[in-house]
C-alpha positions in Angstrom: -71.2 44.8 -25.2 -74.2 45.9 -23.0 -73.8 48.2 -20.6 -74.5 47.0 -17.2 -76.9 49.9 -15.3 -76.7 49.6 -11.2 -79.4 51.8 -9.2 -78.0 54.1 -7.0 -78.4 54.7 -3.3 -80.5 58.3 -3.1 -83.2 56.1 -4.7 -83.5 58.7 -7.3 -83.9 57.5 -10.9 -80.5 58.2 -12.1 -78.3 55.4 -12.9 -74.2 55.0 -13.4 -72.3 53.2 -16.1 -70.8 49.6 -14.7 -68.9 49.2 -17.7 -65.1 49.0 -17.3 -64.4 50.7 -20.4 -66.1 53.6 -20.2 -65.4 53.8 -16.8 -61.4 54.0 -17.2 -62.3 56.7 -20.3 -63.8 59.1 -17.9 -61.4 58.1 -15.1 -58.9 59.1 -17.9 -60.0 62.1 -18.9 -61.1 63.6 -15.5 -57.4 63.6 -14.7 -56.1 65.2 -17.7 -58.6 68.7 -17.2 -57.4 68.8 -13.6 -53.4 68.7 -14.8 -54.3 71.1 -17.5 -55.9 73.1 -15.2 -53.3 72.8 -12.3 -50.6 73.9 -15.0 -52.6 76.7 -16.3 -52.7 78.2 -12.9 -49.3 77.6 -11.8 -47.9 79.3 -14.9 -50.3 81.9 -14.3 -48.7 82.6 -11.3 -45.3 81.7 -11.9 -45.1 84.6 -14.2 -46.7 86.8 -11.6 -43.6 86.0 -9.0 -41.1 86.3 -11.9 -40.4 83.0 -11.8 -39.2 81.2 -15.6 -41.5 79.1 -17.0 -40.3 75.5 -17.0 -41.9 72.0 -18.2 -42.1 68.7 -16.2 -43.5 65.6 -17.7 -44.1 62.9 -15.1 -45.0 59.6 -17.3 -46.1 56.6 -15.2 -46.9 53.1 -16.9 -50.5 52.0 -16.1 -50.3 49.1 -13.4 -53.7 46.9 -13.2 -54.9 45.9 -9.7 -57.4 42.9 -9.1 -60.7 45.5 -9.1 -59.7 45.9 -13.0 -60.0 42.1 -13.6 -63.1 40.7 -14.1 -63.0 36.7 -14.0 -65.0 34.5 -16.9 -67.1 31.9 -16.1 -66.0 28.5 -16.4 -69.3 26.8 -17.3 -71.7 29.4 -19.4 -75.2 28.8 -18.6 -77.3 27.5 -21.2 -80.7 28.6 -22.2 -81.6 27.0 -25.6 -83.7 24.7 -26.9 -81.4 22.2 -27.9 -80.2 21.0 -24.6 -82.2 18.0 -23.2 -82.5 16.7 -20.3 -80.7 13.1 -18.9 -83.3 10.4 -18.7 -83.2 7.8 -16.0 -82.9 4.1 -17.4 -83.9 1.2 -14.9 -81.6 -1.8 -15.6 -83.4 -5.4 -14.9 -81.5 -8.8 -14.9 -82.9 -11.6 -16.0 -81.8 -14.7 -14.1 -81.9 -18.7 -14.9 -80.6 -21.3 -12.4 -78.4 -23.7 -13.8 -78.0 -27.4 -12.3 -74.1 -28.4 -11.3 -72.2 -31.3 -10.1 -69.5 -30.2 -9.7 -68.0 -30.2 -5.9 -64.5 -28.7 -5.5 -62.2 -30.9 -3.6 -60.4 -29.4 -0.7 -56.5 -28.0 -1.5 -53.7 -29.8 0.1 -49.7 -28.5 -0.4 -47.3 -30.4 -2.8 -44.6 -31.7 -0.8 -40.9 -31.9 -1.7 -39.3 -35.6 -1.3 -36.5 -35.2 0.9 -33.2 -36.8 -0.1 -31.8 -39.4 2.2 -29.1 -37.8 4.3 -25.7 -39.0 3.9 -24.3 -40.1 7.0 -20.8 -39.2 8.4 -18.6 -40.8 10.7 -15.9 -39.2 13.0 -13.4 -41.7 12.4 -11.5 -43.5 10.2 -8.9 -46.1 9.8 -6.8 -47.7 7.2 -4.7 -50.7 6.8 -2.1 -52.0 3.6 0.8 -54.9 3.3 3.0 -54.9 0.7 5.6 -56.5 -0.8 9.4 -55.4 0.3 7.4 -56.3 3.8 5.4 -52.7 3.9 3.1 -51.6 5.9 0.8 -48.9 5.9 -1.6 -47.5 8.8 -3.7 -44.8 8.5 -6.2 -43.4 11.6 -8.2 -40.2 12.1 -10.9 -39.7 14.5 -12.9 -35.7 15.1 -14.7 -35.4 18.8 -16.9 -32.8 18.8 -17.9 -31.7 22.7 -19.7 -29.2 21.4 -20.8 -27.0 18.5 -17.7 -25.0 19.3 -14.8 -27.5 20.5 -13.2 -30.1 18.7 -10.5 -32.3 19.4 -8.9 -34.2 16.4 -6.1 -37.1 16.4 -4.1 -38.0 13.7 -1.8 -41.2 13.7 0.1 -43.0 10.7 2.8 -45.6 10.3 4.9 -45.9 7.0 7.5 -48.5 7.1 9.7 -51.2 4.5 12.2 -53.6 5.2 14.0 -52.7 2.1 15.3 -55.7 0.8 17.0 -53.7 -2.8 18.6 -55.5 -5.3 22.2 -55.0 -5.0 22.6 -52.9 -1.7 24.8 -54.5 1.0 24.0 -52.5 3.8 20.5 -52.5 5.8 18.3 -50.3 3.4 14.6 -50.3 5.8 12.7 -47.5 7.1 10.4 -46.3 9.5 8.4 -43.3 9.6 6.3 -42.7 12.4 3.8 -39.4 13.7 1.2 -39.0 15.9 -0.4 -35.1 16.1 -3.0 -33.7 18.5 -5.3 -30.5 17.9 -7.9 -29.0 19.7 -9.9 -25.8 18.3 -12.6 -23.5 20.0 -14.9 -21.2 17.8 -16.5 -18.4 19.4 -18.3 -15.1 17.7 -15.0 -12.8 17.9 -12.1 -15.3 17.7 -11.2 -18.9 16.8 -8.1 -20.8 18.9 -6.7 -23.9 19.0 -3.4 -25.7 20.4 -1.5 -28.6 18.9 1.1 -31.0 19.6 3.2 -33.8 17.8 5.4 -36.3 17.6 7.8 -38.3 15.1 9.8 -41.4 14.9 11.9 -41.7 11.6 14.6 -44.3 10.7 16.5 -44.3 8.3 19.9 -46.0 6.7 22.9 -44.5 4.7 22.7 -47.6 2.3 24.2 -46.0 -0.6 27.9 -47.3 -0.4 30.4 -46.5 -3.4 31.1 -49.9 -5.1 35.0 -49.4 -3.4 33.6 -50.0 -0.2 31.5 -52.7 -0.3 34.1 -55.1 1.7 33.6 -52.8 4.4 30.3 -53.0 4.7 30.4 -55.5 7.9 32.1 -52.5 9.9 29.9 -50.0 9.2 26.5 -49.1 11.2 24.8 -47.1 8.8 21.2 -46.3 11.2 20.4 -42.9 11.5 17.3 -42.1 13.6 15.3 -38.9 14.1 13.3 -37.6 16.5 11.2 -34.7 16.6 9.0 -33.0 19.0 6.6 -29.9 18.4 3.6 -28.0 20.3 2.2 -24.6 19.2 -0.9 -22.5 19.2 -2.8 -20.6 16.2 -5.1 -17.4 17.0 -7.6 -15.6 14.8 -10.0 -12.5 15.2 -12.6 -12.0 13.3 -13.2 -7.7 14.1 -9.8 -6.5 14.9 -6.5 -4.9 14.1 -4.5 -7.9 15.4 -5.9 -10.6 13.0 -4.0 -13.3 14.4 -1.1 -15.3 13.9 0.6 -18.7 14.9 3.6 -19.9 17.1 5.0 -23.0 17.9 8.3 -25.0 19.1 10.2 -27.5 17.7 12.9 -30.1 19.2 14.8 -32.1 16.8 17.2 -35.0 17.8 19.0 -37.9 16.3 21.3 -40.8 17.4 24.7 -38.6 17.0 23.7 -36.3 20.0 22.8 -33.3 17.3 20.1 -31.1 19.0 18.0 -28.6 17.4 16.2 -25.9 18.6 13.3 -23.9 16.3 10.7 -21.3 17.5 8.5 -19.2 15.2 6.1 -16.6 15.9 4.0 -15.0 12.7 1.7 -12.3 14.1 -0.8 -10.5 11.4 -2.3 -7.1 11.6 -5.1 -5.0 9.1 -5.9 -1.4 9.1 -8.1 0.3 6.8 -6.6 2.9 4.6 -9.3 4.8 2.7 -11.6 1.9 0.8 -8.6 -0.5 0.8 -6.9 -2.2 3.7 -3.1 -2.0 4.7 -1.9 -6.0 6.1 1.0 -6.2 7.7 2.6 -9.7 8.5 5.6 -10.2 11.1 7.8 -13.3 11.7 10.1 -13.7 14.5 12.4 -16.8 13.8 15.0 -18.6 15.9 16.7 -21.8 15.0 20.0 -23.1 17.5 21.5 -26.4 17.7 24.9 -28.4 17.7 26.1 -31.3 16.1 28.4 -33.5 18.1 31.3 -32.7 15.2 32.6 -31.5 11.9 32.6 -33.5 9.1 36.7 -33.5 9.6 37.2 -33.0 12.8 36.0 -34.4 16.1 35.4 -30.2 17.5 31.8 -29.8 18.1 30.0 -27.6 15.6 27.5 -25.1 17.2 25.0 -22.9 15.4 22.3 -20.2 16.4 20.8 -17.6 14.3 17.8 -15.6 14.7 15.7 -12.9 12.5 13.0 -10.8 12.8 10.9 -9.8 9.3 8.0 -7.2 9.0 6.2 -7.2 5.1 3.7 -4.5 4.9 1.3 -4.3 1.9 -1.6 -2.9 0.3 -3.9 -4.4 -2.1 -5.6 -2.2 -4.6 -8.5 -3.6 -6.7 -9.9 -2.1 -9.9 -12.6 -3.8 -12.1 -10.5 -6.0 -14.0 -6.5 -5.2 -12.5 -5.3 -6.4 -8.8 -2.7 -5.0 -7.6 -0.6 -6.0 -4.4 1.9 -3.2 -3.1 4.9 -4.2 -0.2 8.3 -4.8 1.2 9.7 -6.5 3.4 12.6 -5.8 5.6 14.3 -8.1 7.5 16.8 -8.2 10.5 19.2 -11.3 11.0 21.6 -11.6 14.1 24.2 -14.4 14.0 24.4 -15.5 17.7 27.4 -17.5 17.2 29.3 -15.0 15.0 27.9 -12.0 16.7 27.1 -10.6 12.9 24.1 -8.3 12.3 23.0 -7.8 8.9 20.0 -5.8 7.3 18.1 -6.9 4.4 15.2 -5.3 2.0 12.9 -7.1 -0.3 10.3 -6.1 -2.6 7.0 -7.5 -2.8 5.0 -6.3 -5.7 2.4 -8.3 -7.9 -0.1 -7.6 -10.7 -2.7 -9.4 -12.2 -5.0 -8.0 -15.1 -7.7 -10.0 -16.8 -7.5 -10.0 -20.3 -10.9 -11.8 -21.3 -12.3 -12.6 -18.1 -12.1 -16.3 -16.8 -9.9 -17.2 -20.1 -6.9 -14.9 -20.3 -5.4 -13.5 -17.0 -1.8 -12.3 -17.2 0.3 -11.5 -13.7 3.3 -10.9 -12.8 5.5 -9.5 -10.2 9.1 -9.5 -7.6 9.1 -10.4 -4.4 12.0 -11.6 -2.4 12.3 -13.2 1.3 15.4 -14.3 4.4 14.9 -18.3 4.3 15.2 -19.5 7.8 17.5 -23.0 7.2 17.5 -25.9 10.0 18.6 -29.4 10.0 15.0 -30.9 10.3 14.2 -29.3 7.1 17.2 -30.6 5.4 16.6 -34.3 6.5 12.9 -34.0 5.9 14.2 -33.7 2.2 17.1 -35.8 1.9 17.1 -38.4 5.0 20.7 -39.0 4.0 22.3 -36.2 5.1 25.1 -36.1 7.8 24.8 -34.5 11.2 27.6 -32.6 10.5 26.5 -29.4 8.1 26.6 -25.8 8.4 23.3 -24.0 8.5 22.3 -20.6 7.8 20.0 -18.5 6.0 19.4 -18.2 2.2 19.5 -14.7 1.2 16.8 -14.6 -1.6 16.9 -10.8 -3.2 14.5 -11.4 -5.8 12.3 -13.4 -7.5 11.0 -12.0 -10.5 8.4 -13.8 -12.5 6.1 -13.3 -15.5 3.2 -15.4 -17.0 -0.9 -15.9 -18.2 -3.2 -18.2 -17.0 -6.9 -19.2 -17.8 -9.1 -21.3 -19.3 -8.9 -22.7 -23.5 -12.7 -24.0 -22.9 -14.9 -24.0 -20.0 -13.6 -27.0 -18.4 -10.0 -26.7 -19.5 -7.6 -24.6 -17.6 -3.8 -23.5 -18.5 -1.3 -21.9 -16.7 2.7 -20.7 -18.1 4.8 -18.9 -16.3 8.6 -17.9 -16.0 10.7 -16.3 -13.7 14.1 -15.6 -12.5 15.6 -15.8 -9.2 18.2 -14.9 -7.6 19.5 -16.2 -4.0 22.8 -16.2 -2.2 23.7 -18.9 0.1 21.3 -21.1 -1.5 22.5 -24.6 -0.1 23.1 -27.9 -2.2 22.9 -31.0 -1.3 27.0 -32.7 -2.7 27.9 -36.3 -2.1 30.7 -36.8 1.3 34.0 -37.9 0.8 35.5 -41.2 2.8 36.8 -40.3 6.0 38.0 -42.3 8.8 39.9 -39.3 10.5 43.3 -38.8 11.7 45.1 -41.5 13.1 42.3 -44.3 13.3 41.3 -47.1 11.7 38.4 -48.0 9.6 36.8 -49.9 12.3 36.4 -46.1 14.3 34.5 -44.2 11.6 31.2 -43.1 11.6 28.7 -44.6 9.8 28.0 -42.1 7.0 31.6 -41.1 6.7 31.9 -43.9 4.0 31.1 -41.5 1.2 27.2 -42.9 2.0 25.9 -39.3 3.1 25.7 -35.8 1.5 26.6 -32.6 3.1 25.7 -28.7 1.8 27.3 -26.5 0.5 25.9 -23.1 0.3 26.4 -21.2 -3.0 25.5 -17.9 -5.2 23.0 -19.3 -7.5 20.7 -17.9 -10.1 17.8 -19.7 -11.9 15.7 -19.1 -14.7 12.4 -21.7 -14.9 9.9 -21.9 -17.5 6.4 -23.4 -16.0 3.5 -24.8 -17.8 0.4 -26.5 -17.0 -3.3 -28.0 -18.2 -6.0 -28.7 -16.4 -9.2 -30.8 -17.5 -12.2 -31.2 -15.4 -14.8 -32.4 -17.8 -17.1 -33.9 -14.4 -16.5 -33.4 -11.0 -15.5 -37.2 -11.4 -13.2 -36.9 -13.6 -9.8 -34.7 -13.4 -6.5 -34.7 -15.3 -3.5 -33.0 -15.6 0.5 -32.6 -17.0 2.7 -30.1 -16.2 6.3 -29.3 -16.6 9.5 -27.3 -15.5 12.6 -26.4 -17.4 15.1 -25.0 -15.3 18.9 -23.1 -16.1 21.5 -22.9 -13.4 24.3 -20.5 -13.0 26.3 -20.7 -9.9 29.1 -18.6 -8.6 31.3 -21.3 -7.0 30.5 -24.2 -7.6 31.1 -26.2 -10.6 27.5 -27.1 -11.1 24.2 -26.8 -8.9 24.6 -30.1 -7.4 21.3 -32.6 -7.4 19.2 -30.5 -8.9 17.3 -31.0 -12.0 17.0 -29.3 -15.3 13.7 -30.7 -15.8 10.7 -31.8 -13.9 7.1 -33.2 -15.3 4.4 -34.5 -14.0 1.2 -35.9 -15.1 -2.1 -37.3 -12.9 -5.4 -38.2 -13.1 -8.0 -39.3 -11.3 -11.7 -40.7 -12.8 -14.9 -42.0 -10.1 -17.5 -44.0 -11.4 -20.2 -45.9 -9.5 -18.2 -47.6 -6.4 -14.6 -47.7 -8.4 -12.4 -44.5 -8.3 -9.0 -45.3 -10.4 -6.2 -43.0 -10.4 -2.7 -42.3 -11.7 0.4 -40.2 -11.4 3.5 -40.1 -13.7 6.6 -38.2 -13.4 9.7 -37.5 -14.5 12.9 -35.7 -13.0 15.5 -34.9 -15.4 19.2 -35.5 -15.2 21.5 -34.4 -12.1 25.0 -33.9 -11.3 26.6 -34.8 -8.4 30.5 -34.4 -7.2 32.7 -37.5 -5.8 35.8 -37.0 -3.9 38.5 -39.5 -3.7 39.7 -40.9 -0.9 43.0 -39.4 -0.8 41.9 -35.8 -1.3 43.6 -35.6 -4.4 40.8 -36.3 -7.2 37.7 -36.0 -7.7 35.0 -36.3 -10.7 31.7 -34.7 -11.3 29.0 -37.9 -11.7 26.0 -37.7 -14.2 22.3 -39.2 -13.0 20.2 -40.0 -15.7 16.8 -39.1 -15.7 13.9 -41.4 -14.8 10.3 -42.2 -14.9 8.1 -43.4 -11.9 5.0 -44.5 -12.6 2.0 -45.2 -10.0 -1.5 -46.4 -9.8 -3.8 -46.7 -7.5 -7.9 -48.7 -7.5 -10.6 -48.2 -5.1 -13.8 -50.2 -4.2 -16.6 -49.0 -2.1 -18.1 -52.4 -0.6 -20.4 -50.2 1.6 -21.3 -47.1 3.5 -18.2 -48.2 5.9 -15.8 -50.4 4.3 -13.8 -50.0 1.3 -10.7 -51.5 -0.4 -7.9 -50.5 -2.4 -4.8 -51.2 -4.3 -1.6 -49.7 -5.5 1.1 -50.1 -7.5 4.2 -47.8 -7.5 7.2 -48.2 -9.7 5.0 -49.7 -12.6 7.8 -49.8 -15.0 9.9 -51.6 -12.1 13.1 -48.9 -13.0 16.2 -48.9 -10.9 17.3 -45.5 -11.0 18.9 -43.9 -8.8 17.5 -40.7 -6.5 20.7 -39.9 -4.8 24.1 -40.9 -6.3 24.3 -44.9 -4.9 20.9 -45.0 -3.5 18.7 -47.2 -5.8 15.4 -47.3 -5.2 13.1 -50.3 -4.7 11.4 -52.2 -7.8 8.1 -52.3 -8.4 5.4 -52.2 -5.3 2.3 -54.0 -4.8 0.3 -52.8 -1.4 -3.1 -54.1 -1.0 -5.9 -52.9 1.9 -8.8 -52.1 2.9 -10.6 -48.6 5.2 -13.4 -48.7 7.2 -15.2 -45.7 8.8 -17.2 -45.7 12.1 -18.1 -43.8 14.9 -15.6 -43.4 18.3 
């Protein structure tokens, strides 16, 4: 390397050394004479003063500053030969007009062709004759006063004169209702209010074949009335979510009165990511019947409860899982009894292969609030005369897998066991005139016509299965069936109740014509018969039996349409109730129409 020589300032023609190097050398060396010298002299004197000689080494590493760096150049200059200069190019385009025709058109936006829009109608009516002189009237009309109030009336009429092969005694009903509703939506909560009535009449027709001379003193018409107003409530951001009340009055011809009011308030809290619903029912039923069954002393009843069920529902990517219990507080007004009761209410559900395989299970367990209405509402031939109280159901424990086979075909088995105390059953009444009279002063269902209920320690173990097709939303079928095992406490059997129930339906649309179907079957039934002194009495078999029913449809237009149906195909004469046949086959023809009110 060069040396690099700067001139100095006294402008003399000396000249110092610029080259690092050399530079540190001297730098260096200049400092190790003046240490050897500075050590020379101090042990020089040292030994002057007496002093011992000692030896210090002070070593210190060499630490560069930025003066010591010299920076390279990024870009070296160049002073050869072989570099050229850049040459400037001038570019030149040559151009050449070409002739065109062609003229763009100007754009215009593809437009979608809207479908016609269906129109609806608020109301609706529809009328059907029959033989066994039937009548059927349907009628539904929706106001809307505004986007957020509706008012809705419902009305239909169901009535027969009867007319049943063998049966003596006056066998026609009539079934009667007429329900208002009106409903406001706002932003935070939905109400509404409703309100109802009923009209039902109905006959104790089913006479044992030992009293059919004494049909001519007998007046077997029953008629109920019922009477019912209530309210439903629901927030949309708010603990209280809601709930429903409403009151009932229930009547009938033998001065029976009944009395039912139920409240069902619902709350949510959060807990965490999940929420905690709790659901609360406050249930009073109270009536009287005019008598016993055996003795003219009125029978009174009155029972109320209160039920809370919290529970919790936990979801996971392929398990739900619903955690709860419900406790439940009954006082017997009459009685003055007070009794506690606790229920679980767990379930579980975990998808297997989702969509297709789906097994659940789970206990749950519930007070069931019993009431006259509910007992005529399902078997009409009951006598004003029964005792009613709850059904204690502790558990009901239940285990099955549901899904699909194939995309459009669905499946469902299940079985479960329950267990209730005080469950009622519906038992054939024994002929009784009462003490001291005649024939000519008993009641009209005392004839051995009517059924009573007689409350019992049952447990049942079921067996459910069902399929589902739904190849087009046209098109729908399905069968299903229940196997059921009784074991009672009491009682010598579980009276009227089945051992097996199946059903199958279907339902196809094509064009203007809708057809549909619906078989069943209810499986055999036992029933107990008194005699009329007391002394005897026999347990009666009912056979099983088929019902089959059909129904066709017509659309004529947007507004009319007619139908037809058939129920009873096979025309059977089986019995539903021990000694209450059932009408033949039934032809009802009609037609609907749809408008605006």
């Amino acid at each position: 390397m060069k040396p690099i020589l700067m001139k100095t300032d006294d402008k003399t023609s000396r000249y110092t050394m610029r080259n690092p190097i050399i530079l540190s050398v001297l730098l260096v060396l200049t400092a190790s004479f003046s240490a050897i010298a500075q050590e020379k002299e101090t042990d020089e004197k040292e030994e002057e003063e007496g002093i011992g000689t000692e030896v210090v080494d002070v070593v210190k590493s060499y630490t560069p500053t930025i003066s010591d760096a010299n920076k390279i150049q990024e870009k070296p200059s160049l002073n050869d030969s072989i570099t050229t200069t850049k040459k400037n190019i001038d570019y030149t385009i040559f151009s050449v007009p070409v002739a065109s025709t062609f003229t763009p058109s100007k754009g215009k936006a593809t437009t979608l062709k809207k479908a016609a829009r269906e129109q609806l109608y608020n109301s609706y009516l529809s009328l059907g004759l029959g033989n066994y002189n039937t009548a059927l009237v349907d009628f539904y009309t929706s106001r809307d006063f505004n986007r957020d109030e509706t008012f809705d009336v419902l009305f239909n009429h169901h009535s027969s004169q009867g007319d049943i092969d063998g049966v003596v005694l006056d066998n026609n009903f009539f079934d009667t209702a007429l329900e208002l509703h009106y409903r406001q939506r706002n932003r935070y909560m939905n109400w509404g209010v409703f309100g109802g009535i009923q009209h039902q009449i109905y006959n104790w027709y089913g006479l044992p074949p030992d009293r059919v001379d004494e049909a001519d003193n007998i007046d077997e018409r029953q008629n109920y009335f019922t009477g019912v107003v209530g309210g439903d409530l629901e927030f949309e951001d708010s603990y209280f979510k809601g709930g429903r009340i409403y009151y009932r009055f229930f009547n009938d011809r033998f001065k029976t009165g009944e009395n039912r009011a139920v409240m069902t308030p619902k709350f949510q809290f959060p807990a965490g990511e999940e929420m905690i619903n709790i659901d609360l029912i406050l249930d009073y039923v109270g009536g009287n019947f005019d008598r016993f069954y055996t003795n003219e002393d009125q029978l009174d009843y009155s029972n109320a409860l209160v039920g809370v069920t919290p529970g919790i529902q936990i979801l996971g990517d392929d398990v739900t899982v619903n955690l709860g219990a419900s406790v439940f507080y009954n006082h017997d007004l009459e009685s003055s009894n007070n009794d506690v009761f606790f229920y679980p209410d767990v379930s579980v559900s975990y998808d297997i292969v989702n969509e297709y395989v789906t097994a659940y299970g789970g206990v749950d367990g519930q007070l069931k609030q019993n009431s006259f209405y509910d007992f005529a509402q399902e078997n009409p031939y009951i006598s004003p005369t029964v005792e009613i109280m709850p059904t204690d159901q502790q558990y009901n424990a239940y285990v099955g897998v549901k899904g699909r086979f194939l995309p459009k075909v669905g499946y469902n088995l299940k079985g479960s066991y329950i267990n209730e105390n005080h469950k009622p059953l519906y038992r054939s009444n024994s002929f009784y005139t009462g003490p001291d009279s005649g024939v000519n002063n008993a009641e009209g269902y005392a004839y051995g016509n009517s059924f009573g209920v007689i409350y019992d320690d049952v447990t049942t173990i079921s067996v459910f299965g069902e399929v589902t097709v739904d190849l087009e939303d046209d098109f729908s079928l399905g069968v299903n069936a229940e196997f059921f095992d009784y074991n009672t406490e009491d009682q010598a059997e579980a009276w009227n109740l089945p051992i097996v129930k199946s059903s199958l339906f279907f339902d196809y649309q094509i064009a203007k014509w809708s057809v549909g179907a619906n078989v069943f079957y209810v499986g055999q039934r036992e029933d107990h018969i008194d005699s009329p002194s007391f002394l005897e009495s026999r347990i009666v078999n009912l056979e099983g039996y088929f019902d089959i029913n059909a129904n066709l449809g017509y659309e004529i237009n947007k507004q009319w349409s007619a139908f037809i149906r058939a129920n009873n195909i096979g025309n059977s004469q089986y019995e539903r109730m021990v000694y209450y046949p059932v009408q033949g086959v039934q032809i009802m023809a009609g037609a609907a129409f749809k408008f605006d009110l």
